[in-house]
KEGUGU-756812 format. One record per residue: residue number from 1; residue in three letters; y negated, x, z of N, C-alpha, C in turn. Coordinates in pm, whole numbers, plus 50000, padded with zeros to 5 digits. Example, Ala and Ser with C-alpha at 12.3 -4.5 7.8 and 13.67 -1.06 7.14 Angstrom:
<nodes>
NODE  lotor  lumdo    n_y    n_x    n_z   ca_y   ca_x   ca_z    c_y    c_x    c_z
NODE      1    ALA  50569  51319  50780  50450  51230  50780  50330  51320  50780
NODE      2    SER  50225  51285  50708  50106  51367  50714  49997  51290  50787
</nodes>
This chain:
<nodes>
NODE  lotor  lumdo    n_y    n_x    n_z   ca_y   ca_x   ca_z    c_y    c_x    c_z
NODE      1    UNK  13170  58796  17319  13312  58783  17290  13332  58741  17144
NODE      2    UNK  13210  58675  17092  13270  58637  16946  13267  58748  16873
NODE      3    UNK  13136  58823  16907  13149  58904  16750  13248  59014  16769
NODE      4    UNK  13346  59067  16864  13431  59138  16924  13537  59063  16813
NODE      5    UNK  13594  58921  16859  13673  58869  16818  13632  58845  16642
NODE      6    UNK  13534  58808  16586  13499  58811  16457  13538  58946  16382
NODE      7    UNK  13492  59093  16433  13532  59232  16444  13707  59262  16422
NODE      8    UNK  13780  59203  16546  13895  59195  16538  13991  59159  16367
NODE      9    UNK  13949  59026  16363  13983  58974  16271  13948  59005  16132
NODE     10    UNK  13782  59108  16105  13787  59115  15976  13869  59266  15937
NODE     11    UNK  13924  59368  16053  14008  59471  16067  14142  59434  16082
NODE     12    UNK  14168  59304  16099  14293  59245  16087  14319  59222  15894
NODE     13    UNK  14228  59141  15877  14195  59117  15720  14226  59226  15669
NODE     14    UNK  14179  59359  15678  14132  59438  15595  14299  59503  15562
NODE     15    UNK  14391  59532  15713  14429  59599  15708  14552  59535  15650
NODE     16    UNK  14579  59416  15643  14710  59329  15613  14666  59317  15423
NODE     17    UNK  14574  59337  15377  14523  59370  15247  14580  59474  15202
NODE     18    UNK  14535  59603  15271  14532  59719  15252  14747  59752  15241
NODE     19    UNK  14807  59651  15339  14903  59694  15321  14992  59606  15244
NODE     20    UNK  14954  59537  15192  15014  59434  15062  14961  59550  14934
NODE     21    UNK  14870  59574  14920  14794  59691  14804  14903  59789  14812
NODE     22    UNK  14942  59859  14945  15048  59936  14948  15179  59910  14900
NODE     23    UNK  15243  59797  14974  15371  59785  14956  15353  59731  14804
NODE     24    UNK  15247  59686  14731  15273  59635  14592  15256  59784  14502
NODE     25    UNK  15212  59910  14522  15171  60020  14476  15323  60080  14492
NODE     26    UNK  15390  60089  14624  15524  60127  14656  15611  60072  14572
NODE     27    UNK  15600  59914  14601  15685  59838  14482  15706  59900  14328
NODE     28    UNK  15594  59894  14281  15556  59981  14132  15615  60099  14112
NODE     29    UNK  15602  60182  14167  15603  60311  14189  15779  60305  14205
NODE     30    UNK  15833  60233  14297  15984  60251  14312  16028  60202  14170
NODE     31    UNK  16018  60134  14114  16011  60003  14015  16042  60118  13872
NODE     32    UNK  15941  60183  13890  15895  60294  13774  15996  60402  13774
NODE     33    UNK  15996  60462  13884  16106  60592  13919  16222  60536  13888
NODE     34    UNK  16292  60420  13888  16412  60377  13881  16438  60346  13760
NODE     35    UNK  16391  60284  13675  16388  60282  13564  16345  60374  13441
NODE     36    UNK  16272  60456  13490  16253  60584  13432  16267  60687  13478
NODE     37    UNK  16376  60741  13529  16415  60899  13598  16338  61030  13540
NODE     38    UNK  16304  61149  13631  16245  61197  13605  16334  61310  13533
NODE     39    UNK  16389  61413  13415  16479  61444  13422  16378  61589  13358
NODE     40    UNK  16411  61706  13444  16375  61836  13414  16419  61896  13289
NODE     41    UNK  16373  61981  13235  16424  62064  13059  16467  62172  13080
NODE     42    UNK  16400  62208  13227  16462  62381  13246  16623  62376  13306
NODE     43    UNK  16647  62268  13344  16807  62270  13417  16898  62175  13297
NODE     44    UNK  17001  62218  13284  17143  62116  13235  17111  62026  13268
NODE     45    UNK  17182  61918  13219  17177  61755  13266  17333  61823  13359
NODE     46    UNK  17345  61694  13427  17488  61676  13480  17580  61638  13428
NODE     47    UNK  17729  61673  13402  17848  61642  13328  17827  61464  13389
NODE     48    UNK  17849  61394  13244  17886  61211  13287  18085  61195  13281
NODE     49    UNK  18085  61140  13409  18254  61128  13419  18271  60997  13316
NODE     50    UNK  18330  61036  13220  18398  60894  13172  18605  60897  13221
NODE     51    UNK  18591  60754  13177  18769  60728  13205  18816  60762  13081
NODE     52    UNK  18796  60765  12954  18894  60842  12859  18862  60976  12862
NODE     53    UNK  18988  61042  12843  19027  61192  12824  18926  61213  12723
NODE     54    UNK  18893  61382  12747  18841  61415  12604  18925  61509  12541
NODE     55    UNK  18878  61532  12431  18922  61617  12302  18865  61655  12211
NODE     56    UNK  18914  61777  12148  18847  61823  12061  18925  61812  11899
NODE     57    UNK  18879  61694  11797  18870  61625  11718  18940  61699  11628
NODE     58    UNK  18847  61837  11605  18912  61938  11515  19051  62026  11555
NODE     59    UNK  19048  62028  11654  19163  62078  11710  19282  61979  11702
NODE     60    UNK  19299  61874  11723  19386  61824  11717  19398  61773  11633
NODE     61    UNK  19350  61755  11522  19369  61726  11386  19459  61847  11297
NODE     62    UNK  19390  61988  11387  19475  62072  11338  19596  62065  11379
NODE     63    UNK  19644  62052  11489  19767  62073  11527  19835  61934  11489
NODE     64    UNK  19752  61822  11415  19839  61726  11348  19918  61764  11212
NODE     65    UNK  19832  61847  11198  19845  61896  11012  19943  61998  10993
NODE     66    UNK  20007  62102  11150  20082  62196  11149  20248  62051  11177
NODE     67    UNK  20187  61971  11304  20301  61913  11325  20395  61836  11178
NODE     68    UNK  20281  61800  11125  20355  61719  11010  20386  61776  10917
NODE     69    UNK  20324  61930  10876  20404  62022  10833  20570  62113  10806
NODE     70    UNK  20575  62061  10931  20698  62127  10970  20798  62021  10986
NODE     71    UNK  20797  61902  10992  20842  61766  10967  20848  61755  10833
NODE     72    UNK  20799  61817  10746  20796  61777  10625  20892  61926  10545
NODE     73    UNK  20969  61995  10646  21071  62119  10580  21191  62075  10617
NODE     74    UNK  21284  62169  10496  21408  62123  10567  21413  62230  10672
NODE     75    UNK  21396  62300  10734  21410  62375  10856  21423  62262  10988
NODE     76    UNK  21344  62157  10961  21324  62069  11076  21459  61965  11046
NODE     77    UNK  21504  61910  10961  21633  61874  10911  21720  61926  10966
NODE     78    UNK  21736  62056  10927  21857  62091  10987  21878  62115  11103
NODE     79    UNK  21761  62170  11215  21774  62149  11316  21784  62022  11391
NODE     80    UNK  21715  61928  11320  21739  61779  11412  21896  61763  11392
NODE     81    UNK  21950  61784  11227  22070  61763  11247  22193  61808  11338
NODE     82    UNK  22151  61945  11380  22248  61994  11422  22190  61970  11574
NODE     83    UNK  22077  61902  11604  22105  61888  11754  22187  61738  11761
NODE     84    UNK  22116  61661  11643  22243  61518  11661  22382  61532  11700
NODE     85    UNK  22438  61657  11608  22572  61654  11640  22614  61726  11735
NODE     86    UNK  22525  61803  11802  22581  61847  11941  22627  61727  12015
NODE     87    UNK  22502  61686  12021  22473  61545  12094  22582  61437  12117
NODE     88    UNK  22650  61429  12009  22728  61347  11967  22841  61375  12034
NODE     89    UNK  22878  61533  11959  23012  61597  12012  23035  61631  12166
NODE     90    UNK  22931  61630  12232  22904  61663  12385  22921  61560  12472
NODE     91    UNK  22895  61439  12380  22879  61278  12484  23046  61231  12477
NODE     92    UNK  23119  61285  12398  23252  61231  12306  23331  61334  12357
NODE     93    UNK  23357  61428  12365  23421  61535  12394  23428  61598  12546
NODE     94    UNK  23289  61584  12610  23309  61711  12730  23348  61589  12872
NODE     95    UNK  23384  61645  12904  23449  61573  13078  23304  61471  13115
NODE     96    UNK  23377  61359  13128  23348  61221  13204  23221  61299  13274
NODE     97    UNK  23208  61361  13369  23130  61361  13489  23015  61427  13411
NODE     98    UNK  23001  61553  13309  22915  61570  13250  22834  61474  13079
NODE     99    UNK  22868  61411  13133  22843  61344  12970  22711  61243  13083
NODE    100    UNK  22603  61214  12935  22473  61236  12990  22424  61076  12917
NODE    101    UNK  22492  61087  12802  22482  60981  12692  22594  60891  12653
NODE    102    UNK  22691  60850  12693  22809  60769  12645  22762  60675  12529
NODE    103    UNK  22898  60661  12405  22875  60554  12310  22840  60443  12381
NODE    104    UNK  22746  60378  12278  22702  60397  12185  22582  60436  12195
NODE    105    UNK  22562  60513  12244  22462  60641  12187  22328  60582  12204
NODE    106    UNK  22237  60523  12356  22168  60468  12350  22025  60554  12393
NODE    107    UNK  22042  60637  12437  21965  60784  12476  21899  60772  12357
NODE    108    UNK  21973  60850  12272  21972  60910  12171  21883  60796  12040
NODE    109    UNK  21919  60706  12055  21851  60597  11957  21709  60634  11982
NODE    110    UNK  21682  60635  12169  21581  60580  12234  21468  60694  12165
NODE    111    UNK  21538  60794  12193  21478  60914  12123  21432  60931  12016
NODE    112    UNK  21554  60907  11945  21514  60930  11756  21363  60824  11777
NODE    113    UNK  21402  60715  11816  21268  60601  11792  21134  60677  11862
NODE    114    UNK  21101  60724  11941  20975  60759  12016  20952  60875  11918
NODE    115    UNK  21030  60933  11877  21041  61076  11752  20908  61000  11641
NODE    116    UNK  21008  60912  11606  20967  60867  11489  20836  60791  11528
NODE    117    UNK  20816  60740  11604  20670  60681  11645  20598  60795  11666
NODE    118    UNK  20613  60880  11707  20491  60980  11722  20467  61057  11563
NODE    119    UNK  20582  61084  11537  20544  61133  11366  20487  61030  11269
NODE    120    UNK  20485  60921  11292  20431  60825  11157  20246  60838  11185
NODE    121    UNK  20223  60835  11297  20066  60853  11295  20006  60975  11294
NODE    122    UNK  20059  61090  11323  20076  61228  11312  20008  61272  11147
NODE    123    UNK  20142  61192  11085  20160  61230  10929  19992  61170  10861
NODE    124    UNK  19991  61015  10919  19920  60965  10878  19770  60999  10889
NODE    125    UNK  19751  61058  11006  19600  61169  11000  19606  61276  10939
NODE    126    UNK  19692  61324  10916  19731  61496  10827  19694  61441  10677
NODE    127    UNK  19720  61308  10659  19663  61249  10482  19545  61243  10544
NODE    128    UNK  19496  61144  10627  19370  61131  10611  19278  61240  10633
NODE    129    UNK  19299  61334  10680  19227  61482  10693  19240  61572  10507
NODE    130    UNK  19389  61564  10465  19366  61589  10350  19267  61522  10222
NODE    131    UNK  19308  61387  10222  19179  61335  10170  19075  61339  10177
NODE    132    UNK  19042  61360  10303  18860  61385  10324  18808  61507  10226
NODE    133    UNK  18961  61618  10238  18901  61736  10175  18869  61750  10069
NODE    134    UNK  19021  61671  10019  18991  61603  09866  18883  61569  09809
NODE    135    UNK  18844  61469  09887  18717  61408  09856  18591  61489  09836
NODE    136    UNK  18602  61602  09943  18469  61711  09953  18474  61778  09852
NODE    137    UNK  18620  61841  09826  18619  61936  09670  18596  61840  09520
NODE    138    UNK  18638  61732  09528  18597  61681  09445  18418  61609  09418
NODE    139    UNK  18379  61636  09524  18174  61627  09514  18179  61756  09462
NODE    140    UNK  18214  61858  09544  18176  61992  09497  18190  62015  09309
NODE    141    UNK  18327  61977  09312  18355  61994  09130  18236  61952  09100
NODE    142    UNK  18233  61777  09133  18122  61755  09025  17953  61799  09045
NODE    143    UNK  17959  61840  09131  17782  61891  09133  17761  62002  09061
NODE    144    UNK  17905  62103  09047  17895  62225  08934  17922  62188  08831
NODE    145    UNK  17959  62072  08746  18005  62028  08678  17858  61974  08597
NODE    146    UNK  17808  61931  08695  17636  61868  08635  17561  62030  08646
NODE    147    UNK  17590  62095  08705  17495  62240  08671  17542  62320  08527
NODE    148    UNK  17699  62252  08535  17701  62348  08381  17671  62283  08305
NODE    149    UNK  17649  62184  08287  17603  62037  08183  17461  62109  08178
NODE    150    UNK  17373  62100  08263  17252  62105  08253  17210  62269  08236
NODE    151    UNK  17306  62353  08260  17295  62516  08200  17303  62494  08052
NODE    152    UNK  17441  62435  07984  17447  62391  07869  17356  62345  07734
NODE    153    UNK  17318  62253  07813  17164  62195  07730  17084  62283  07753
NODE    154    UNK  17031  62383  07834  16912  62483  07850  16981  62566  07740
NODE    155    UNK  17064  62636  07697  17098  62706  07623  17037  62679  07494
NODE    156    UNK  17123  62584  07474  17133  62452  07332  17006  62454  07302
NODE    157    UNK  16922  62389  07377  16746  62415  07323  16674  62571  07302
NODE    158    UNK  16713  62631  07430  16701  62770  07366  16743  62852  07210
NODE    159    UNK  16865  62795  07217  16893  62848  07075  16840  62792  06995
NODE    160    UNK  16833  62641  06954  16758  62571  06877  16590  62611  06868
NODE    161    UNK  16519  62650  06949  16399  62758  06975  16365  62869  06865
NODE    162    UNK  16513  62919  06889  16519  63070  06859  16534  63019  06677
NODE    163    UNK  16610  62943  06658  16637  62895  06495  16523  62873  06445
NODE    164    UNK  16452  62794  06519  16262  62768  06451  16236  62863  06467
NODE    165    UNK  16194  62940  06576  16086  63075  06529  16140  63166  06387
NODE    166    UNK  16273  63218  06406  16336  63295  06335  16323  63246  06174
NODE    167    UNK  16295  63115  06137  16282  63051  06027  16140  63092  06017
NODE    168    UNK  16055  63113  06023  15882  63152  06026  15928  63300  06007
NODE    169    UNK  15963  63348  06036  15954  63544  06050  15999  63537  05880
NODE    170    UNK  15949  63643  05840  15983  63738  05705  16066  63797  05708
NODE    171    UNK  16170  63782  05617  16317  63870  05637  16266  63965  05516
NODE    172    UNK  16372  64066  05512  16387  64201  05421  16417  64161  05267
NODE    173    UNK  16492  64035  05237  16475  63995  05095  16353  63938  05062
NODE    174    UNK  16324  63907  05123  16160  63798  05117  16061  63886  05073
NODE    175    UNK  16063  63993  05128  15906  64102  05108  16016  64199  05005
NODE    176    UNK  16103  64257  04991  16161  64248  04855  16151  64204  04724
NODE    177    UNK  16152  64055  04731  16106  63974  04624  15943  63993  04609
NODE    178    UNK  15892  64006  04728  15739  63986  04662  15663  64118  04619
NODE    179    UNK  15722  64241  04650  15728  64314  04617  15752  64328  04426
NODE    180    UNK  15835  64276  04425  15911  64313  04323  15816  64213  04197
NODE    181    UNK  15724  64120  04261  15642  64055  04186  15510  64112  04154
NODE    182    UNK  15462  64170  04262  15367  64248  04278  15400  64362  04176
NODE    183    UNK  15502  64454  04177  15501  64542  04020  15506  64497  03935
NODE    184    UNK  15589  64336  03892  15604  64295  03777  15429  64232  03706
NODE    185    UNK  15339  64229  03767  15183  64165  03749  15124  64262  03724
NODE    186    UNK  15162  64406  03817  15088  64538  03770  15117  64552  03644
NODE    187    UNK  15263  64577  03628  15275  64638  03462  15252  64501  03372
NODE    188    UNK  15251  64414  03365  15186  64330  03304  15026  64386  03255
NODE    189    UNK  14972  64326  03365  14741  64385  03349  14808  64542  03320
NODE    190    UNK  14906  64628  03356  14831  64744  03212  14845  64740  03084
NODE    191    UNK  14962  64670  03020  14975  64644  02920  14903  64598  02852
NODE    192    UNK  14815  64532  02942  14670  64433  02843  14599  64534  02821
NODE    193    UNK  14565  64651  02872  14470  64700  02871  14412  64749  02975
NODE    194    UNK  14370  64627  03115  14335  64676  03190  14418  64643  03371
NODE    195    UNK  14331  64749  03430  14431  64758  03594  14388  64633  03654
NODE    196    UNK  14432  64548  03722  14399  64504  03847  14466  64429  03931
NODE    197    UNK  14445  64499  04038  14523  64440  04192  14575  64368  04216
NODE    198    UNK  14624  64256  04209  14658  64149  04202  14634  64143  04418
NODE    199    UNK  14625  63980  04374  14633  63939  04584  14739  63899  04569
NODE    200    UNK  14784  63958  04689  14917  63919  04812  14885  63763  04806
NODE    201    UNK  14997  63703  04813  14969  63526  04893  15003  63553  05011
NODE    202    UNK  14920  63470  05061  14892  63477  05224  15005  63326  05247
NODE    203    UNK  15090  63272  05197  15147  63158  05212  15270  63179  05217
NODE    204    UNK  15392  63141  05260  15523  63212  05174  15547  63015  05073
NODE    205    UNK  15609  63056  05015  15660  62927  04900  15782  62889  04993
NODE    206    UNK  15842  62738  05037  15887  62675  05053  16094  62733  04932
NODE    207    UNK  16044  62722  04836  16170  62698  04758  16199  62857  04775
NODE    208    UNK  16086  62954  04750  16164  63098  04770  16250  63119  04909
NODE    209    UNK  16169  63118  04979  16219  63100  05132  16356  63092  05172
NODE    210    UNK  16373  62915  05081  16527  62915  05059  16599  62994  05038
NODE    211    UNK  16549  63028  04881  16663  63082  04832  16671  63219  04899
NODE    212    UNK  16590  63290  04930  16597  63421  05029  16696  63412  05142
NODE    213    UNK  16676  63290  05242  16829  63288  05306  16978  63231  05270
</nodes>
C-alpha cells in the first residue's frame, strides 16, 4: 500500500507542476497577445470610430476662401440690404396674423449676430490660408533670387576669365608692329652691306602690348 500511495502522490506532484507550468505559459501567452495584437498587411486595418466629425482640411478651407469672398462684394451688400428691408417692411406693414418678427426687430438682430459670428472666423482662415501662400511664394522668390545671384557671379568670373586669356593672345596690330620692325632691321643690314635675318622675339614687350590695345 505504500509504494501505491508514494506512486499516487509523486503523479499528483508531477501533474499540479505540470499545470502551474501551463497556466503560467497560458498566462504569458494571453499577456503577450493582448498587448501586442497580431495585425495582418494583406487586409485594411479597421475604420477607428472617433466622436469628432471628420473633414477634409483642404476642402473647407476652400469653401472658406469662396465664402469670404463673396462677403467681401458689394453684390452681398446689396442683397443683405434689400433683404433687411423687406424684412422690415413685412414685420411693419403686412396684417397682424402674418408678421413673423414684430418691433423691435429681435429675430432679425438674432440673425444679423450669428451672420456675423460665422463670418469673422470664416474671414479669418481665408487670411490665414492666404498668408501661408504668401509665405510659400515668398521662399520661392527668394531661392530664385539666390540662383540668379549665384548665375551672376558664374558669369562675372567667366568673363573676367575670358579678359585674362584674351590679354595673352596676339592681336592684328601687335604682329603689324612687329612686322613692320622686322623690315625696318632688314633694310637697315642691307644698307651696311650685308643681309641678315634678324630673330623674331619670342617675348611680347610689356609697354608695346599696351600701346597696341
Amino acid at each position: 500500500m505504500a509504494p501505491e500511495r508514494d506512486g499516487r502522490e509523486g503523479r499528483d506532484g508531477r501533474e499540479r507542476v505540470g499545470g502551474r507550468a501551463d497556466a503560467r505559459e497560458r498566462a504569458a501567452t494571453g499577456a503577450t497577445a493582448a498587448t501586442r495584437p497580431r495585425t495582418r498587411l494583406d487586409q485594411p486595418m479597421p475604420p477607428r470610430r472617433r466622436l469628432v466629425p471628420e473633414w477634409d482640411p483642404e476642402a473647407f478651407g476652400r469653401l472658406s476662401e469662396r465664402i469670404a469672398r463673396f462677403l467681401g462684394t458689394g453684390r452681398f451688400i446689396v442683397w443683405m440690404t434689400v433683404v433687411i428691408i423687406l424684412w422690415v417692411v413685412w414685420n411693419i406693414f403686412a396684417p397682424g396674423d402674418l408678421r413673423f418678427d414684430n418691433y423691435p426687430f429681435i429675430f432679425l438682430t438674432l440673425m444679423l449676430s450669428l451672420q456675423a459670428s460665422y463670418a469673422a472666423p470664416l474671414i479669418l482662415l481665408a487670411q490665414n490660408r492666404q498668408d501661408d501662400r504668401d509665405r510659400v511664394n515668398l521662399e520661392q522668390d527668394r531661392k530664385q533670387n539666390e540662383r540668379s545671384i549665384a548665375d551672376t557671379e558664374y558669369l562675372t568670373r567667366e568673363i573676367a576669365a575670358l579678359r585674362v586669356g584674351l590679354g595673352e593672345v596676339a592681336t592684328r596690330d601687335w604682329i603689324r608692329s612687329e612686322l613692320q620692325d622686322l623690315v625696318k632691321e632688314t633694310e637697315e643690314h642691307r644698307r651696311d652691306g650685308h643681309v641678315v635675318f634678324p630673330t623674331v622675339p619670342t617675348e611680347r614687350p610689356r609697354g608695346r602690348d599696351v600701346e597696341d590695345r
